[in-house]
C-alpha positions as CSV (number, residue, x, y, z in Angstrom):
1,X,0.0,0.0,0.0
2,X,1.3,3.5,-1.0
3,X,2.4,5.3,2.1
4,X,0.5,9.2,3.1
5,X,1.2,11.9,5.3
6,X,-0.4,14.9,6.2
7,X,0.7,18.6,6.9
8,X,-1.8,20.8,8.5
9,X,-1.3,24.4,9.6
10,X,-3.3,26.5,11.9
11,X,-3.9,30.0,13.1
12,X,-3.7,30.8,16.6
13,X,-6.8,33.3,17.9
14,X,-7.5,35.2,20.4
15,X,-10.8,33.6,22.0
16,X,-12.3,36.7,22.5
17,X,-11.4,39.2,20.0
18,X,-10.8,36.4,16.8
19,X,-7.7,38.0,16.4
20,X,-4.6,36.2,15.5
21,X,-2.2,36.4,18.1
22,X,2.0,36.1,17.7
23,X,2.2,32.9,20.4
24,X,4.1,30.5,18.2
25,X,7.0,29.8,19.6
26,X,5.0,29.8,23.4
27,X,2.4,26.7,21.9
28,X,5.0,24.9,20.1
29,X,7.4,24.3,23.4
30,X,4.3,23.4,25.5
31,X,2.9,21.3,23.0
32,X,6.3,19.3,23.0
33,X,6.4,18.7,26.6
34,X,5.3,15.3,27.9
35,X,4.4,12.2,25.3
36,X,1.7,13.5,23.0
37,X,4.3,15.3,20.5
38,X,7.0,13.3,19.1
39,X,10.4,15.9,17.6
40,X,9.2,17.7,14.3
41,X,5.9,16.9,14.6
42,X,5.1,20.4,15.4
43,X,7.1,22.8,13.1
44,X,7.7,26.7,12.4
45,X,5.7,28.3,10.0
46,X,6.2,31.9,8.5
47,X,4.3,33.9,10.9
48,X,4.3,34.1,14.6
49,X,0.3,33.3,14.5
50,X,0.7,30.0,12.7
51,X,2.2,26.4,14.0
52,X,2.1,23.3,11.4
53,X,1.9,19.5,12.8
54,X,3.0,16.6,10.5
55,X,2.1,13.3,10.8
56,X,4.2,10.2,10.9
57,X,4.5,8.4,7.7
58,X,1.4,6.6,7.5
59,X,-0.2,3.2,5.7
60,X,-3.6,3.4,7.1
61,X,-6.4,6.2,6.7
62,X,-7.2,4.8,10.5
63,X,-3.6,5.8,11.6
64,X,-3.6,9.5,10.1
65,X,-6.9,10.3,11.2
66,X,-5.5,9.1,14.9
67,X,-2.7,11.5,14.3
68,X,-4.2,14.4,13.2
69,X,-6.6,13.9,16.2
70,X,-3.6,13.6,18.6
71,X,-1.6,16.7,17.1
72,X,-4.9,18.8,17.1
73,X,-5.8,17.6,20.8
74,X,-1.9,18.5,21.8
75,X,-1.4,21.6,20.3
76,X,-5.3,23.1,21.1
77,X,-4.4,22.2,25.0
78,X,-0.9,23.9,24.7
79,X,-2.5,26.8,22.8
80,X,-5.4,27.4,25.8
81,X,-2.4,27.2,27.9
82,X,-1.4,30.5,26.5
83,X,-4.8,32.0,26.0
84,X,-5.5,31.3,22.8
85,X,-6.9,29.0,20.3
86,X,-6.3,27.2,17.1
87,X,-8.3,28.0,13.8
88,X,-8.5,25.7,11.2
89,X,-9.3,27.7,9.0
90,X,-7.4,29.0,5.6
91,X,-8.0,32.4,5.9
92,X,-8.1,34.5,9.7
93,X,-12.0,36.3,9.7
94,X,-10.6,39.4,11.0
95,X,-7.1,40.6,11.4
96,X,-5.1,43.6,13.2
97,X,-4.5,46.8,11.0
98,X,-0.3,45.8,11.6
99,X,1.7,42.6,10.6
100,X,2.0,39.7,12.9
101,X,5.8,39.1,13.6
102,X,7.8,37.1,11.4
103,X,9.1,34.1,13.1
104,X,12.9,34.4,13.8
105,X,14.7,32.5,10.8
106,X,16.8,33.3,8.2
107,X,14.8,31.8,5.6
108,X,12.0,34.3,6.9
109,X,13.8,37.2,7.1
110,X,14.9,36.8,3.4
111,X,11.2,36.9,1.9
112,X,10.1,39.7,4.5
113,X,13.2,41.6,2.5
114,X,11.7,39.9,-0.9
115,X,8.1,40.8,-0.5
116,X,7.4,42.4,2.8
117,X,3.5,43.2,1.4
118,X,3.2,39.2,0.5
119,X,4.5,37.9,3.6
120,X,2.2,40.6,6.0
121,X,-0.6,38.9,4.1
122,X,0.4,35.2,4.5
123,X,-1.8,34.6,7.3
124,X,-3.1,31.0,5.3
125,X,-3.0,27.6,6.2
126,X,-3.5,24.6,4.3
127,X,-3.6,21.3,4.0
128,X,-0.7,19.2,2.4
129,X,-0.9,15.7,1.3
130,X,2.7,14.0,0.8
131,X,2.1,10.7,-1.1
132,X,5.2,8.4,-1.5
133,X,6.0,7.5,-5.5
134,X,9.1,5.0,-6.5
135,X,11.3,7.9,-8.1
136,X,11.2,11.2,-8.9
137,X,10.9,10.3,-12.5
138,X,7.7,8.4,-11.6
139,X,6.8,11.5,-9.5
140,X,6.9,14.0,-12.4
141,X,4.7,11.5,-14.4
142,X,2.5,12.2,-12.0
143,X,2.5,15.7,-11.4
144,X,1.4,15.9,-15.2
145,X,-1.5,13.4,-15.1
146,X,-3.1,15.1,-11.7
147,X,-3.1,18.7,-12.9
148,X,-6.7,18.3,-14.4
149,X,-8.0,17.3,-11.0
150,X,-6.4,19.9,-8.6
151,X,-9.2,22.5,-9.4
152,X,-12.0,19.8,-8.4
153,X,-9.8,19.2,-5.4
154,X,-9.4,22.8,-4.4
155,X,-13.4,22.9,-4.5
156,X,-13.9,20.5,-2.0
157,X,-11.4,21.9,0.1
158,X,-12.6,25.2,0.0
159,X,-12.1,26.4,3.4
160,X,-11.4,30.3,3.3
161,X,-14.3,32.8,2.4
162,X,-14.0,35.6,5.0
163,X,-11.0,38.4,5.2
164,X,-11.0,41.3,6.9
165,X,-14.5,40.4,8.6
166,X,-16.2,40.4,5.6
167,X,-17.4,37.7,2.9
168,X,-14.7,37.7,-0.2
169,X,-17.1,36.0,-2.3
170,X,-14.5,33.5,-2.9
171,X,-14.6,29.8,-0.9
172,X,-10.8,29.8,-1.3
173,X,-9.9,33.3,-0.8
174,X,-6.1,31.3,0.4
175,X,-5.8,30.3,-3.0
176,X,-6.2,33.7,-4.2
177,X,-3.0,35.1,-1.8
178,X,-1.0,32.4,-2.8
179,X,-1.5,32.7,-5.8
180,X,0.8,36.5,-6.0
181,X,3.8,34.9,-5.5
182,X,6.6,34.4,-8.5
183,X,6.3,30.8,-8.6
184,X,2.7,29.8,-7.6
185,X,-0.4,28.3,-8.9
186,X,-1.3,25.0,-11.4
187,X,2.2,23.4,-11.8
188,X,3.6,23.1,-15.6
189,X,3.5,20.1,-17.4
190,X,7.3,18.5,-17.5
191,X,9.1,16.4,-19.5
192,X,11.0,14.4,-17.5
193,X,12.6,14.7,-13.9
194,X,15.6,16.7,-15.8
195,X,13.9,19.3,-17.1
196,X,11.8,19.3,-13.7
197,X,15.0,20.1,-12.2
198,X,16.5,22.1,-14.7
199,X,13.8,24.7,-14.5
200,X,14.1,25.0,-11.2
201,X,17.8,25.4,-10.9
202,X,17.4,28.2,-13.4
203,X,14.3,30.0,-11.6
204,X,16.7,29.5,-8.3
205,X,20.1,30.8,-10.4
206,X,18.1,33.8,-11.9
207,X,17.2,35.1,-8.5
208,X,13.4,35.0,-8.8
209,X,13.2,32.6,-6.1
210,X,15.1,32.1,-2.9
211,X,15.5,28.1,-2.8
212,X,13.8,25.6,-3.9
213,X,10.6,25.5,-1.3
214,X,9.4,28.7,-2.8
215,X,8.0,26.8,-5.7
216,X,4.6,27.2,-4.8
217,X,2.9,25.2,-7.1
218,X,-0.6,23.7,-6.0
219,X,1.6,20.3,-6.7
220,X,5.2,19.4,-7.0
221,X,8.1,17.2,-6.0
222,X,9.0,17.0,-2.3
223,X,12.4,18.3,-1.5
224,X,12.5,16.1,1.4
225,X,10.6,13.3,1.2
226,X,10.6,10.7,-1.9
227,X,6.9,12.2,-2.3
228,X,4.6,14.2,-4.5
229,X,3.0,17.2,-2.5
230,X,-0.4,18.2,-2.9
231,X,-0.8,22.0,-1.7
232,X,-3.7,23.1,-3.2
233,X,-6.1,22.2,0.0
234,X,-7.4,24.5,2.6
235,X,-6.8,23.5,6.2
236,X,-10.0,21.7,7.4
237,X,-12.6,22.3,10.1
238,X,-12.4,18.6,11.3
239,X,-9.5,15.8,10.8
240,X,-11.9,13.5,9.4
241,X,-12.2,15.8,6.7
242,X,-8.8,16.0,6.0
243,X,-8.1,11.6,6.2
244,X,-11.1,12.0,3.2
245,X,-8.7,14.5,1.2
246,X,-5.7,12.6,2.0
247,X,-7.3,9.1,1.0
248,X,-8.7,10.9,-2.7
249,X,-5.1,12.5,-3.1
250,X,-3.4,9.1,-2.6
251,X,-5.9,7.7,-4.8
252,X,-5.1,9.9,-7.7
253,X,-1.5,9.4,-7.2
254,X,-2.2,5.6,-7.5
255,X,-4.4,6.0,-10.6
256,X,-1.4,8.2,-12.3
257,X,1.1,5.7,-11.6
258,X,-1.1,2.9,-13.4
259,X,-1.7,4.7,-16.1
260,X,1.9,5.7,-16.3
261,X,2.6,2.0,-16.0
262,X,0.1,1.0,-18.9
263,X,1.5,3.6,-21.3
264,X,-2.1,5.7,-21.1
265,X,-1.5,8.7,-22.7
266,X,-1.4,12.3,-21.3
267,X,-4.3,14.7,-20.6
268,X,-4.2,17.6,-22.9
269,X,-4.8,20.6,-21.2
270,X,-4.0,24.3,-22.0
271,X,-2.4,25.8,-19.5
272,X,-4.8,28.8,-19.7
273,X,-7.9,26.2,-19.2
274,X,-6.3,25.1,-16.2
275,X,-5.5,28.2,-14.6
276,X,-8.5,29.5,-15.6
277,X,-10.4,25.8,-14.1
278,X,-8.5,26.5,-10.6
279,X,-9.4,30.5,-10.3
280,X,-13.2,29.3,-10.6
281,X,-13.4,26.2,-8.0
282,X,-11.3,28.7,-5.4
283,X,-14.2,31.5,-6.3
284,X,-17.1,29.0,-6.3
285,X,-16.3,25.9,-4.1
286,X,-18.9,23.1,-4.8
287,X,-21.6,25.8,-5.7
288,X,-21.3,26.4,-9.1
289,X,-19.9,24.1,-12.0
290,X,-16.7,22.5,-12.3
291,X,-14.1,21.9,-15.1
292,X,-13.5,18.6,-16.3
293,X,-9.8,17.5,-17.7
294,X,-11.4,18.0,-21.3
295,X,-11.8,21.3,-20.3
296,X,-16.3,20.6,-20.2
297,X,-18.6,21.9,-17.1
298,X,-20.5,19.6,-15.5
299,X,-22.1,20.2,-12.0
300,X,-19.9,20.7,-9.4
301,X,-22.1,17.0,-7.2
302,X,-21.7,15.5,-10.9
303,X,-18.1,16.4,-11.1
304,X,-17.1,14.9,-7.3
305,X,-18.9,11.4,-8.9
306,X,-16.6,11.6,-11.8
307,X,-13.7,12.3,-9.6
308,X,-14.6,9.0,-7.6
309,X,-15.0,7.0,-10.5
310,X,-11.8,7.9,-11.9
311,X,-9.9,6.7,-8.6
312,X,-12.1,3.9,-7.8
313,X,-10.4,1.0,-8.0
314,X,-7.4,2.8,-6.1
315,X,-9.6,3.1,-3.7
316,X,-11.2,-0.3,-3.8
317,X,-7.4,-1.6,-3.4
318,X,-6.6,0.3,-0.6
319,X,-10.0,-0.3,1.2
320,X,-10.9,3.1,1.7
321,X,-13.8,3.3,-0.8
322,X,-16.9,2.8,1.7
323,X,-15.3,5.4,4.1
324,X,-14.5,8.0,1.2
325,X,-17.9,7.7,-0.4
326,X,-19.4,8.4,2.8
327,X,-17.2,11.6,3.9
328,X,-18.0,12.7,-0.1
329,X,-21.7,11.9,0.6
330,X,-21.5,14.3,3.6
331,X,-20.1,16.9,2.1
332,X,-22.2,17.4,-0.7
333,X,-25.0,17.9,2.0
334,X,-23.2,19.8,4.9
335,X,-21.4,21.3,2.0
336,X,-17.5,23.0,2.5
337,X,-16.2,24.8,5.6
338,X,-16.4,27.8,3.4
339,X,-20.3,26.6,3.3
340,X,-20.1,26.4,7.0
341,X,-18.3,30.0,8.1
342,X,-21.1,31.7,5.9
343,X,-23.4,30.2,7.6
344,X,-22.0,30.9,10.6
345,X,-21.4,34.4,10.2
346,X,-25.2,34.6,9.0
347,X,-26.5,33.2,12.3
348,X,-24.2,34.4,14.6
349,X,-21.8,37.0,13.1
350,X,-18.0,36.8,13.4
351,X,-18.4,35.1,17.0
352,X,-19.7,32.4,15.6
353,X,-17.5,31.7,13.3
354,X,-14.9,31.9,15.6
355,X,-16.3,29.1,17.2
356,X,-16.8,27.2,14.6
357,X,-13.3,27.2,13.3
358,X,-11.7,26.8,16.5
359,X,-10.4,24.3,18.5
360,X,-13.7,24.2,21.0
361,X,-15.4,23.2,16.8
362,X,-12.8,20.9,15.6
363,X,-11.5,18.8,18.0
364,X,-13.7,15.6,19.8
């Protein structure tokens, strides 16, 4: 069985206000005391309002929904600790009128110099599904034959309609600020792992990025693990959410490698229909149409039943189908978190939403 992991990132609130709050570096050492946290499952991220847990490598849907539960659990009690909360949320409802602090790393410092505008604004989190492939050449192979299915993908994710206390009209308003930087959005199609690398070398020689993690493609090659990374998801409301992303990720992987494997040939996809594909699931989420890889509409509930058939029997291999249809079956009538914060903020206005994205809504 092809192995997963998960990445998830989270904003840390103030319970009262909904602001984000610079605690970081307080809620990443208490979360690492005692036997909950194991070293580098709770990491730095850019801002001082942010903290990202990884899982372990994992084999079983079972096992990374237990470890997103226990790294949720662990860092929610170490953030309460310091008087705030974590959000899982893509997008912070309200923010201060001045940047959070940067958290102290070189790395950091450089893009605050790059793109001090850019990095004020980061205040996203998503989701990131690391799916192991044989070789990096097998990797690009995939890359190319996924890129149809990210927009679908970034629909049912959608996780990020509010900014600034008001409704962006977009249900992935993240994938609209990560989209501004140099390197960012659908990933080009490549010809082999060479040119993969080649490209980036020369992007990295030219000065237009600083290393190698600032391709921020919506897919790409891990530069760490022998993985392909899937970064077009929001964070989720609830980890169950994010085991049903993970399993659908893995099982498009899988499908690209068969098809790899059988000789199948290539989607052909302008890159302009793609683009174009991902601009309207982050603007609509699951309430309008979606594009298919031949570039056609279809309904957005007719779309997600096209995605399932295409990685069927991945799943069916695997075992996850029954759990995956059910999680699908659930979101097309709950509908997105995006779904869920409007609603929220109809009822009960930015409190509510609060709630709902925090740690009091997302955790057991």
């Amino acid at each position: 069985m092809t192995t997963i992991g998960v990445e998830e990132e989270y904003l840390l609130l103030d319970p009262v206000t909904g602001l984000p709050v610079p605690h970081a570096d307080k809620v990443r050492a208490a979360a690492g005391v005692g036997r909950l946290v194991a070293d580098q499952e709770v990491q730095y991220e850019l801002l001082q309002a942010q903290v990202e847990v990884a899982t372990p490598v994992c084999d079983t849907l079972e096992e990374v929904g237990g470890h997103l539960l226990r790294l949720r659990h662990a860092v929610g009690v170490a953030a309460e600790e310091h008087g705030c909360r974590i959000a899982a949320c893509g997008t912070p409802p309200v923010r201060h009128g001045r940047p959070v602090a940067v958290t102290d790393q070189a790395r950091y410092r450089a893009m605050v110099t790059q793109a001090p505008q850019l990095v004020a604004e980061q205040l996203v989190n998503g989701t990131h599904v690391h799916v192991a492939v044989p070789d990096r050449e097998a990797g690009v192979q995939v890359l190319n034959r996924i890129r149809p299915w990210l927009p679908t993908l970034t629909a049912m994710a959608a996780n990020s309609p509010l900014w600034d206390g008001h409704d962006t009209g977009f249900a992935s308003w993240r994938t609209v600020i990560f989209s501004r930087w140099p390197v960012s959005g659908m990933p080009p199609a490549f010809r082999d792992a060479a040119d993969y690398d080649r490209r980036a070398q020369r992007l990295a020689e030219a000065g237009l990025i600083s290393d190698i993690g600032q391709l921020y493609w919506q897919a790409r090659l891990s530069s760490r693990y022998p993985t392909v990374e899937v970064r077009c998801l929001d964070v989720q409301l609830h980890a169950d959410e994010a085991v049903m992303l993970a399993a659908i990720t893995r099982g498009l992987v899988e499908t690209a490698l068969a098809e790899t494997a059988a000789g199948a040939p290539l989607p052909d996809c302008a890159p302009e229909m793609l683009q174009a594909a991902m601009w309207h699931a982050a603007r609509h989420g699951l309430d309008d149409t979606l594009v298919d890889p031949g570039g056609t509409p279809h309904r957005a509930g007719d779309m997600l039943y096209e995605f399932l058939r295409h990685v069927a029997p991945a799943l069916d291999a695997s075992g996850d189908t029954r759990q995956v249809t059910s999680l699908i079956h659930r979101l097309l009538q709950d509908g997105t978190g995006a779904d869920r914060q409007r609603a929220a903020l109809a009822q009960g206005g930015l409190p509510a939403v609060t709630d709902l994205i925090s740690a009091r809504g997302t955790i057991p």
